[in-house]
C-alpha positions in Angstrom: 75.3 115.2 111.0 75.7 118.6 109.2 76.3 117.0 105.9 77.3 114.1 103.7 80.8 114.6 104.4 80.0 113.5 107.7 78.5 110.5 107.0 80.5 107.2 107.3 80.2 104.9 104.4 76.7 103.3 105.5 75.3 106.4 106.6 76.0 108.7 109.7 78.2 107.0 111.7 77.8 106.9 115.7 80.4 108.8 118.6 81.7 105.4 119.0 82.6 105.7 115.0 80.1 102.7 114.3 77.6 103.1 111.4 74.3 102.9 112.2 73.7 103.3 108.2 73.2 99.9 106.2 76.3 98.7 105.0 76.9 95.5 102.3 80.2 93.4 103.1 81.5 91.9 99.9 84.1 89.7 100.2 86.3 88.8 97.2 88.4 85.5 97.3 91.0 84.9 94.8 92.1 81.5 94.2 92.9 78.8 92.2 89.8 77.0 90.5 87.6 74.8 93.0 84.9 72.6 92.6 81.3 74.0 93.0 80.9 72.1 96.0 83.8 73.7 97.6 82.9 77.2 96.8 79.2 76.9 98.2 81.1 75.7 101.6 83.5 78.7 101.6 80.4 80.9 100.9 78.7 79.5 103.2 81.4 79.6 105.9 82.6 83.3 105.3 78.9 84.5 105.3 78.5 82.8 108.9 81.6 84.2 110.0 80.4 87.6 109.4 76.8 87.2 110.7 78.3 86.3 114.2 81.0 88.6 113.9 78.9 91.9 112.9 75.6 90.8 113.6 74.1 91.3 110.7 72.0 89.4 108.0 73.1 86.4 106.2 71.3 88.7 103.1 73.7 91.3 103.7 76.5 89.5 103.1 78.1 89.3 99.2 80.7 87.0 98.5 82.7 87.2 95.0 85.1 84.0 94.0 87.2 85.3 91.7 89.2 82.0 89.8 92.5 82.4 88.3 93.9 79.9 86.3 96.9 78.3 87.2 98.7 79.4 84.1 97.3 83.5 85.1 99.4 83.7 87.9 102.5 83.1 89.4 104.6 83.0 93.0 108.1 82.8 94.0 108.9 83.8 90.0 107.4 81.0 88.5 104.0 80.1 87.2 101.8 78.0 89.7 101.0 75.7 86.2 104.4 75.0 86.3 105.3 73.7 89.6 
């Protein structure tokens, strides 16, 4: 690599436009609020998902649940809270 420009967002990225840099996947899940229960599974299950998928530590892997109340957001033009 000549210079930063070059690099890819880990680090210097290889001719098959892998990085071979250290890279941090952060998921972010919007949704409705859960229990805790059901959020460690989902954490659980997203971070496994990318460990086999990438290869890569469970350590590496951030997940961000990001809870919007039902009276926050809306589909179809009407708010979910009142459906």
């Amino acid at each position: 690599m000549d210079s930063l420009q070059d690099a890819g967002p880990g680090g210097d990225t290889a001719p098959d436009g892998a990085s071979r840099g250290v890279t941090v996947p952060i998921v972010t899940v919007q949704q409705g609020p859960r229990t805790v229960e059901l959020k460690r599974e989902l954490v659980r299950r997203i971070t496994d998902a990318f460990v086999d998928a990438y290869e890569i530590p469970a350590e590496s892997v951030q997940v961000w649940i990001h809870e919007v109340p039902a009276d926050s957001w809306g589909a179809a033009g009407t708010l979910i809270a009142d459906k």
